[in-house]
C-alpha positions in Angstrom: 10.1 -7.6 -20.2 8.0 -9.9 -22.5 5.1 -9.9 -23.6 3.8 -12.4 -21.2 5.5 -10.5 -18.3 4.3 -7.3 -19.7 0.7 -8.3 -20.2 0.8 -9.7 -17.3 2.0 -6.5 -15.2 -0.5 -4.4 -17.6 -3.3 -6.7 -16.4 -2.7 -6.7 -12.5 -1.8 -2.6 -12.9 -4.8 -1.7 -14.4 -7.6 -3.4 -11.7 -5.3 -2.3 -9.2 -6.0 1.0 -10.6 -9.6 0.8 -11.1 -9.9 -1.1 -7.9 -7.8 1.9 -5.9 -10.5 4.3 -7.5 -13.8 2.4 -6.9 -12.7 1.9 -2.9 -11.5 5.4 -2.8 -14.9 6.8 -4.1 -16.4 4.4 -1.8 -14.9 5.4 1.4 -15.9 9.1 0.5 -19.5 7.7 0.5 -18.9 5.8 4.0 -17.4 9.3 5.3 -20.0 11.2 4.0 -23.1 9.1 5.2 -21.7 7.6 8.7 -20.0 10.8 9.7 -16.6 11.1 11.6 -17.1 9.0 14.5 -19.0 6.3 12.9 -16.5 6.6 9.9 -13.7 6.3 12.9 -15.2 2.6 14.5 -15.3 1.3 10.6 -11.6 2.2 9.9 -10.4 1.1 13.5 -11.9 -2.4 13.1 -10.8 -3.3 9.8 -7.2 -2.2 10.7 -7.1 -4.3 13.7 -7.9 -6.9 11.2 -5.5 -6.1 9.0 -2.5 -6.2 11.2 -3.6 -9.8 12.0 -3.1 -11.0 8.4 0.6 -11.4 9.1 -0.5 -13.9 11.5 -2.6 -15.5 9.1 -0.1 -16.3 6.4 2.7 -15.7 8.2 4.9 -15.1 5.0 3.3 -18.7 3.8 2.3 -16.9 0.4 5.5 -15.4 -1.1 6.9 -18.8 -0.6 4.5 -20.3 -2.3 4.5 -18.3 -5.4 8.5 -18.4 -5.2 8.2 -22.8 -5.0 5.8 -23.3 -7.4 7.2 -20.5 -10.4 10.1 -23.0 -9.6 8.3 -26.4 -9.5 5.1 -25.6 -10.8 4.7 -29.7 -10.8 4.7 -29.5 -7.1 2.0 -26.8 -6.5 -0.7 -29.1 -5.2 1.4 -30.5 -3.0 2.3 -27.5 -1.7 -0.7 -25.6 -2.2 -2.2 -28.8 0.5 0.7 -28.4 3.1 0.0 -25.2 2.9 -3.3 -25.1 4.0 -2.6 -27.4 6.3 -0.5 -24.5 8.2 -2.8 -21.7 7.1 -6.1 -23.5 9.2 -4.8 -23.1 12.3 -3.1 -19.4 11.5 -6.4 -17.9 10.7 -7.8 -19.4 14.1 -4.7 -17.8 15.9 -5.4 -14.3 13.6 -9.5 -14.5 14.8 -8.5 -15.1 18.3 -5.7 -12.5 18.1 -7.6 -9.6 16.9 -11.1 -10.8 19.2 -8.5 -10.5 21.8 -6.7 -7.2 21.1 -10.3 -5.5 21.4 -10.5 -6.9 24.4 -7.6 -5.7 26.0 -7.6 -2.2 24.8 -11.5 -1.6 26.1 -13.0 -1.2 23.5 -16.9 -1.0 23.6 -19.4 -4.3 22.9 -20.0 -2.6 19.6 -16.9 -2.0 18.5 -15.7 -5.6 19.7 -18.2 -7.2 17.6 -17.4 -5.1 14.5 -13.8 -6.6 15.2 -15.2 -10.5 15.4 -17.5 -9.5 12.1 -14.2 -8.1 10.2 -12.5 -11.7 11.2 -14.7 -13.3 8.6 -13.3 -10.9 6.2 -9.2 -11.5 7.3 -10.6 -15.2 6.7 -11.5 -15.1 3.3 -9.1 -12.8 2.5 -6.1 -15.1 3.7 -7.5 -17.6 1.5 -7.6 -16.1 -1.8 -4.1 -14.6 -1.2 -2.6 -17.8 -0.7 -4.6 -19.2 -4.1 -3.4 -15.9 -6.1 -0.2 -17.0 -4.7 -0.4 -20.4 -6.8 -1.9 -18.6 -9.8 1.3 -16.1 -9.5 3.4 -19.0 -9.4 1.6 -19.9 -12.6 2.6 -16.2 -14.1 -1.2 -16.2 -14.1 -2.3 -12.8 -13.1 -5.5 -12.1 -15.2 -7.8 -14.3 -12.6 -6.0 -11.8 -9.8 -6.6 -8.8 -11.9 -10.3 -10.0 -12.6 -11.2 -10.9 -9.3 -9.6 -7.5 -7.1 -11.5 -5.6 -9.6 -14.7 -7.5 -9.6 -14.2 -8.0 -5.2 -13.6 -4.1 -4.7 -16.7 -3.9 -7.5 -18.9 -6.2 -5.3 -18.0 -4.0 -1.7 -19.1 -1.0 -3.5 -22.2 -2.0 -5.1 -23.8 -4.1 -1.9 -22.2 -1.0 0.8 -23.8 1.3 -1.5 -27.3 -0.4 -0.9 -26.6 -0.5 2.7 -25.7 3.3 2.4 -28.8 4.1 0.7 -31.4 2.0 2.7 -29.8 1.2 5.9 -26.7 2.8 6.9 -25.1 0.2 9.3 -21.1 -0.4 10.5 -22.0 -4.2 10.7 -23.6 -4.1 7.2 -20.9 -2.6 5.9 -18.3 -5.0 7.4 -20.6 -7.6 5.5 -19.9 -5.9 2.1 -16.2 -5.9 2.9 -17.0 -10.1 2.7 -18.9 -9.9 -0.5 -16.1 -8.6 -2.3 -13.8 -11.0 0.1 -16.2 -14.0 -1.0 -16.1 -13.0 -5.2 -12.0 -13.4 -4.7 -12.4 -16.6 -2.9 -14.5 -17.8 -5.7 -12.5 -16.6 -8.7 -9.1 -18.1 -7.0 -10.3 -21.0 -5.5 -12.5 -21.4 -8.9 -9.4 -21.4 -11.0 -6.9 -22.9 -8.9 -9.2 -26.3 -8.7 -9.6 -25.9 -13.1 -5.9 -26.8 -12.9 -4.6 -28.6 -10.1 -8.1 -30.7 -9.1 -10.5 -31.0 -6.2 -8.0 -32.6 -4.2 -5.6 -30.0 -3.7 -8.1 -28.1 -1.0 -7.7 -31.3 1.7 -5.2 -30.0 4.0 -2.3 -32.3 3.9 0.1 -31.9 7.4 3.7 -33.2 7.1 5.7 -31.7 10.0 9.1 -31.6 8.1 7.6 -29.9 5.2 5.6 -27.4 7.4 8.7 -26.8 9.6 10.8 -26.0 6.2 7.5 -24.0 4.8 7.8 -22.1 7.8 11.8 -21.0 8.4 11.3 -20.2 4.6 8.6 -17.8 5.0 9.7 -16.3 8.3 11.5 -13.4 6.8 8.2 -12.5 4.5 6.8 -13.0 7.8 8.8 -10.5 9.7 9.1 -7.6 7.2 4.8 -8.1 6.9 4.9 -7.5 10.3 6.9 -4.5 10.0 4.9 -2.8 7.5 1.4 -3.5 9.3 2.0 -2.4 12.1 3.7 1.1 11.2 1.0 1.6 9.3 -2.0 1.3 11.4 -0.9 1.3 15.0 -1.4 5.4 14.7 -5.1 4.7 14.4 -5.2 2.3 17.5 -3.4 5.0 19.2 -5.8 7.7 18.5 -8.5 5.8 19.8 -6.8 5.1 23.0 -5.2 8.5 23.6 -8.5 10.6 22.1 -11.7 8.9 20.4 -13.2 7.1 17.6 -14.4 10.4 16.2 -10.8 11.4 16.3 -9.9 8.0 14.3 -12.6 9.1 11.6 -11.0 12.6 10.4 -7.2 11.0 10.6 -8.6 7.9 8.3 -10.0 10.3 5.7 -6.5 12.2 5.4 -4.7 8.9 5.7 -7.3 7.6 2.7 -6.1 10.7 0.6 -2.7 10.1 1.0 -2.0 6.3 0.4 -4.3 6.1 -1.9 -1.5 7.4 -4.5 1.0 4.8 -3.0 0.0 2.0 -5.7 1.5 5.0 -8.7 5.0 3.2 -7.9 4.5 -0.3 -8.1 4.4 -1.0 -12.1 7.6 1.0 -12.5 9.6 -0.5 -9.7 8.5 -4.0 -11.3 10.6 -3.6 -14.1 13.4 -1.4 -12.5 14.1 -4.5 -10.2 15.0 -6.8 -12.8 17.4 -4.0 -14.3 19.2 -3.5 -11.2 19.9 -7.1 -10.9 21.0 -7.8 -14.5 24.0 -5.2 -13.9 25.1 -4.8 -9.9 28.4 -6.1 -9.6 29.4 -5.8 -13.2 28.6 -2.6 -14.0 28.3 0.3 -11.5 28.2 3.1 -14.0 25.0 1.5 -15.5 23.3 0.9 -12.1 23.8 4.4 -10.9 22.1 5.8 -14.4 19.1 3.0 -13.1 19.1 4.3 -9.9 19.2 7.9 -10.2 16.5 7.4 -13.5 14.3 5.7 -10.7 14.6 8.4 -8.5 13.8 10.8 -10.7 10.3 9.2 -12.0 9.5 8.9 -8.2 10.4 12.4 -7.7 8.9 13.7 -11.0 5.7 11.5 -10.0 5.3 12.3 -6.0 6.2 16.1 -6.3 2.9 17.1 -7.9 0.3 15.0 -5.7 2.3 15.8 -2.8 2.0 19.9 -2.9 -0.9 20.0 -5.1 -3.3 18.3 -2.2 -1.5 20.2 0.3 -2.8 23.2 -0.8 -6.1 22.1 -1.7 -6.5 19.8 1.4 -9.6 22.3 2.7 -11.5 21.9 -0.8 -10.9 18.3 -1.1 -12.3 17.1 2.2 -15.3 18.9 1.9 -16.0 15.6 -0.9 -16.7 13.7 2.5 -19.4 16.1 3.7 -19.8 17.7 7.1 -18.0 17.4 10.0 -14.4 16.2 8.9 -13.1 20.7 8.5 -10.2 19.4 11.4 -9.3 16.9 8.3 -7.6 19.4 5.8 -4.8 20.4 8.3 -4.2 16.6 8.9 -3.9 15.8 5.4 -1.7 19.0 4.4 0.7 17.9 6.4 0.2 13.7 6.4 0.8 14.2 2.8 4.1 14.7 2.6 4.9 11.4 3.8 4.3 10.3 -0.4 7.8 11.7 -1.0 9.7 10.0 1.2 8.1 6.5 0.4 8.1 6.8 -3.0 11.7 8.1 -3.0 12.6 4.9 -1.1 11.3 2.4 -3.7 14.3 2.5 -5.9 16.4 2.6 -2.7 14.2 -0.8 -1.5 15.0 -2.5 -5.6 18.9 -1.7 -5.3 19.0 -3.1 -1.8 16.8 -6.1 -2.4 18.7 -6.5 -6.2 22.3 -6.5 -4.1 21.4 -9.1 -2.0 20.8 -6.8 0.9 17.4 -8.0 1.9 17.9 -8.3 5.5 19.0 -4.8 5.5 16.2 -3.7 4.3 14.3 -5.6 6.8 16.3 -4.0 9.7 15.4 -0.6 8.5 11.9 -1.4 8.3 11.9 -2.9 12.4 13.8 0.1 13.5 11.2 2.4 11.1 8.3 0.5 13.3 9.9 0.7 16.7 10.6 4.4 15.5 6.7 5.0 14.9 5.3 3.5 17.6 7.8 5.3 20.4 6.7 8.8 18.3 3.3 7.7 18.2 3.0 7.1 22.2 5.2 10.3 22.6 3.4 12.7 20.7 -0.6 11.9 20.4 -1.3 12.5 24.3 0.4 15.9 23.3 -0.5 17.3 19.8 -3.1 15.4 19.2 -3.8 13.8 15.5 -1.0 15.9 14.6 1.0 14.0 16.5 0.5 10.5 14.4 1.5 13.1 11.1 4.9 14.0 12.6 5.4 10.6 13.8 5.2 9.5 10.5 7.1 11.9 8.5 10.1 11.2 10.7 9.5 7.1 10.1 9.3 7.1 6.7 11.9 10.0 6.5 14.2 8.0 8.2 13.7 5.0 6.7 14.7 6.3 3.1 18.2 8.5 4.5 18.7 4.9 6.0 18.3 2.8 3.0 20.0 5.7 1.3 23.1 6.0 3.3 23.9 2.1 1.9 23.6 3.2 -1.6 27.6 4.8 -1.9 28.6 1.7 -0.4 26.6 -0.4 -3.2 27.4 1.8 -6.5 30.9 3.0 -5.6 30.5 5.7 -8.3 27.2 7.2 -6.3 27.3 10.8 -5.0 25.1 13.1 -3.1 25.4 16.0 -4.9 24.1 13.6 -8.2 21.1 13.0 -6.1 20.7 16.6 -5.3 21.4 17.5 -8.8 18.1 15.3 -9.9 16.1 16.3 -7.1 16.6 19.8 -7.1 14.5 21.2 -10.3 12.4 19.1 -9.4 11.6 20.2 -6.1 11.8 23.9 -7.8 9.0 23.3 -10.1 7.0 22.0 -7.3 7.6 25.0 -5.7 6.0 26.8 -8.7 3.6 25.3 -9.1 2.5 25.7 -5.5 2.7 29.4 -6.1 0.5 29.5 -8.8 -1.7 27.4 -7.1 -2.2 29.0 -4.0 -2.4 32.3 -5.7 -4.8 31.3 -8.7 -7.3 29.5 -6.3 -9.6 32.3 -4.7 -9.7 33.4 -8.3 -10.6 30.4 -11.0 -11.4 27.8 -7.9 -9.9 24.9 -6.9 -11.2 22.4 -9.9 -9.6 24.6 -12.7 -6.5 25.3 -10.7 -5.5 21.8 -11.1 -5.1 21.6 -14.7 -3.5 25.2 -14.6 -0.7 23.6 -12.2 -0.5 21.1 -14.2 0.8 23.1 -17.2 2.9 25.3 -15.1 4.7 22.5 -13.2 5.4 20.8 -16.8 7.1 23.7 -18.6 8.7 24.6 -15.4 10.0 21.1 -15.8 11.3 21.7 -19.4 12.4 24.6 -18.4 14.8 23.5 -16.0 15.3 20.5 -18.1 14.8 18.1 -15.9 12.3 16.8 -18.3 13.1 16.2 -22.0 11.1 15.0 -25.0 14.0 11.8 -24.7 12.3 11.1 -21.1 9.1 11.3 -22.1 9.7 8.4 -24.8 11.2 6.7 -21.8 8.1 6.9 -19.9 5.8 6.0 -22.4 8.0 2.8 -22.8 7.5 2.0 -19.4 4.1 1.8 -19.2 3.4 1.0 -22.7 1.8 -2.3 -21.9 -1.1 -0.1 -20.7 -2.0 1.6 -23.2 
């Protein structure tokens, strides 16, 4: 990368950690103070929302970002058009997700949480699409600041509400304060270089129609990943309750909130990929394979350490949320599977296989939502947790069964060959955990698994003091 890229990527990766933290710890404070049913109406109506941001940009954003990085004399022109288009969207997303409350019965209070959370989809469709210039711009520091400083802004003015006067709608309204600081930074910085004039929506129906068949595969695979990931909430608040919503958001919470770990790597293992499929496959199976062996080195520990201290670590959200630890046990698991499929997701995407990897993802959805249906009336929460381990476990054996057929010299058995100590050391680990816990307690039994699931690695030598150089070149814009 160079040093623009990488301070670039060291910029957005760092807010995007600090923001992951600050909403974590925020949640747990939500959880704690509103309790699981309260906690359950909060998550349910900002999901809603969030499924109806695909209708809101409707894949209008990556297209910007991709036009202007090519043209970046054009942007206001094309920043304009696309406002033009985006008005009218976040009308149809308002109306959509008003709508969908509607329809599903949910009660007056719940409906207006919905209509309050629309503000928030508003603002936040804005500020995406003005990042998305500033990307265009390879300027990412304004991003970094403002996610940071948004998320930062949400947790101070929830807090208050927390403290003085614990309210759902309150809360919805510190969700916009952080939406409102984006909107400000963005739109702030985006005006400093392009001028006042670029936020009067311009409408030119060729240019919209062409903005549009651009961005409908954006569109499409946004669609994809929305609604496998939030339909199981809707779900449980049809089939059981909002309380039931509430101790399935607090597992689902703990899981993804690991799921950003990925993203700096797979940015730079991309741009590998492509600088050597089709000319050399020997190199691109050594990329691959490395890349599935940082996501397996990586997703191994968080995946078995919180399963076996999933009763100790919901007990940070307070009373009521016990039925939480089985959820998350098992919900966890789901972390190996999507981050084994990132490098499958670069080689594909680096091949030229997009659309591939956009089928995978519709069949993955379709695959959720039958399981979803099938399964909650019968086993309850448990029900959303098997649904997705089989989603997201089929979607990397899918994306994986392409891979021979991309790197001619690829073989099962060298996938199992990397995977396998790995998986062992886990294992270990695990057993040292589990048996070390009713003794030392769950705190100090971290950093004791820690140690045993890093010799067990050298051990095995699936870790080597040549890897670990690697990895500290990876992420050494951060540090």
């Amino acid at each position: 990368m160079t040093e623009h890229v990488a301070r670039n990527t060291a910029f957005l990766t760092l807010a995007s950690v600090g923001q992951k933290i600050i909403a974590f710890v925020y949640f747990l404070f939500v959880a704690r103070v509103m309790l699981p049913e309260a906690t359950g109406e909060y998550f349910l109506a900002v999901s809603i929302t969030v499924i109806f941001t695909v209708v809101a940009d409707l894949g209008v954003t990556p297209v910007v970002i991709r036009e202007v990085a090519k043209a970046p004399s054009n942007a206001a022109k094309l920043l304009s058009q696309a406002l033009a288009i985006k008005l009218p969207l976040l009308v149809l997303a308002s109306l959509g997700a008003v709508m969908t409350g509607r329809v599903l019965g949910y009660s007056d209070h719940l409906q207006h949480l919905i209509a309050l959370a629309c503000v928030v989809l508003s603002l936040d469709a804005l500020h995406l699409l003005f990042y998305g210039v500033l990307r265009g711009f390879q300027q990412l520091r304004y991003e970094s600041l403002g996610v940071f400083f948004g998320q930062f802004a949400t947790g101070i003015v929830g807090g208050i509400v927390l403290w003085k006067a614990p309210s759902l709608p309150l809360l919805i309204v510190a969700l916009m304060a952080g939406s409102i600081v984006n909107v400000s930074v963005a739109g702030f910085n985006v005006v400093r270089r392009l001028g006042m004039q670029v936020l009067i929506p311009t409408f030119d129906a060729l240019s919209s129609r062409r903005l549009l068949i651009a961005a409908f595969p954006f569109a499409l695979a946004a669609l994809f990943v929305k609604t496998y990931s939030y339909v199981d909430s809707i779900l449980i608040s049809k089939f059981l309750d909002t309380t039931a919503v509430g101790i399935y958001a607090l597992a689902y919470k703990f899981t993804y909130a690991f799921q950003f770990l990925p993203l700096a790597f797979t940015a730079a293992l991309y741009p590998s990929m492509s600088s050597v499929v089709g000319r050399d496959p020997v190199a691109l199976e050594r990329i691959f394979l490395r890349g599935i062996w940082y996501m397996a080195i990586l997703s191994t520990p968080i995946v078995l350490g919180l399963s076996a201290l999933a009763p100790e670590v919901v007990e940070l959200a307070g009373v009521g949320y016990a039925d939480a630890a089985a959820v998350l046990s098992m919900l966890i698991f789901v972390l190996i599977p999507i981050f084994l499929d990132f490098p499958v997701g670069s080689l594909l995407n680096a091949s030229g296989r997009q659309a591939t990897k956009t089928a995978i993802m519709g069949v993955t959805m379709l695959i959720n939502v039958g399981l979803n249906f099938l399964l909650i009336p019968e086993l309850g929460i448990m029900g959303a947790v098997w649904a997705a381990l089989v989603c997201f476990s089929f979607m990397f054996l899918a994306g994986l069964s392409f891979v021979p057929g991309l790197i001619p010299t690829f073989r099962l058995a060298h996938l199992v060959r990397t995977l396998l100590p790995i998986f062992f050391s886990g294992c270990l680990m695990l057993m040292i955990v589990v048996l070390a816990k009713p003794f030392v307690g769950w705190m100090l039994v971290i950093p004791m698994g820690g140690v045993v699931y890093l010799l067990s690695l050298f051990l095995t030598k699936s870790l080597r003091l040549d890897d670990l150089r690697f990895l500290f070149r990876a992420v050494h814009p951060l540090v």
